[in-house]
N, C-alpha and C positions, 0 to 999 in steps of 0.2 A: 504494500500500500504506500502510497506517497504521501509525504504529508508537504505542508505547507511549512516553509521558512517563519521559524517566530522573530517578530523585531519588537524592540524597544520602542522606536519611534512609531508612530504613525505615519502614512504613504502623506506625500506632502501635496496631493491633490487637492485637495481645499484652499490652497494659497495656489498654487496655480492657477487655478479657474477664477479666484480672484484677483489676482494679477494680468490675467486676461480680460477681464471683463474690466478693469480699471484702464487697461490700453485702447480699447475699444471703445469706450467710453469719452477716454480723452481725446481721440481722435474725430469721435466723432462730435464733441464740442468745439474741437480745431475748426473743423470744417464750417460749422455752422456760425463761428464769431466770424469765418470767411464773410458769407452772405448775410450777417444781422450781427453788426457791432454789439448790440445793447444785450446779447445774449451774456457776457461776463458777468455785466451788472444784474440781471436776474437769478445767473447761477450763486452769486454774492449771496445776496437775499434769501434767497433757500438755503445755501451753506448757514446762513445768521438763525433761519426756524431750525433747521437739524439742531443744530448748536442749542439753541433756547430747548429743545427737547430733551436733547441729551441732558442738559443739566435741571429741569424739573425733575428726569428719572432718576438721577443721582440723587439730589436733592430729596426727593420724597419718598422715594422706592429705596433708599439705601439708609439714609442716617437720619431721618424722622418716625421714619417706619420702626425702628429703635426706640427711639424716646417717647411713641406714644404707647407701647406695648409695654415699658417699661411704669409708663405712668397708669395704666393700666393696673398694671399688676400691687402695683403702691395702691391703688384708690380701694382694690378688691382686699387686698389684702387689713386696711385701716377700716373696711366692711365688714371685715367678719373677726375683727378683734371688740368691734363693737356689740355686735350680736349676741356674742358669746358671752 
C-alpha cells in the first residue's frame, strides 16, 4: 500500500491562489485607472470602509467582547451573593 508523505507544513496553496488573485486584481485596476482616472480615489475610499470595518471587528468582536462578559459575570455573581 502507499501511503502519502507526512509534512509538517501545510501545501502552501492558499497563498498562492492568493497571491494570484492579488496580481490579477492589480492589474486589472492598472488597466482601469488606464481608462477612469478617478478609479484610485474610489478604490481609497473603500480601502478607508474595509479599514473602519476591520477595526469595529477588533474593537468589539475582540476586546469589548471581554469586558462585557467579564462584567457580566461580576453583576451575576454580586446576584447571587445577594440572594443567598
Amino acid at each position: 500500500m502507499l501511503r502519502r508523505p507526512e509534512r509538517d507544513t501545510p501545501a502552501p496553496t492558499v497563498v498562492m491562489a492568493m497571491f494570484a488573485g492579488f496580481l490579477c486584481a492589480s492589474g486589472f485596476v492598472g488597466l482601469m485607472a488606464v481608462v477612469m482616472p478617478g478609479i484610485l480615489l474610489m478604490l481609497l475610499a473603500f480601502a478607508g470602509f474595509v479599514l473602519l470595518f476591520v477595526a469595529q471587528y477588533f474593537l468589539w468582536g475582540r476586546w469589548l467582547f471581554r469586558y462585557v462578559v467579564e462584567k457580566e459575570r461580576l453583576r451575576e455573581a454580586s446576584n447571587n451573593s445577594r440572594t443567598t
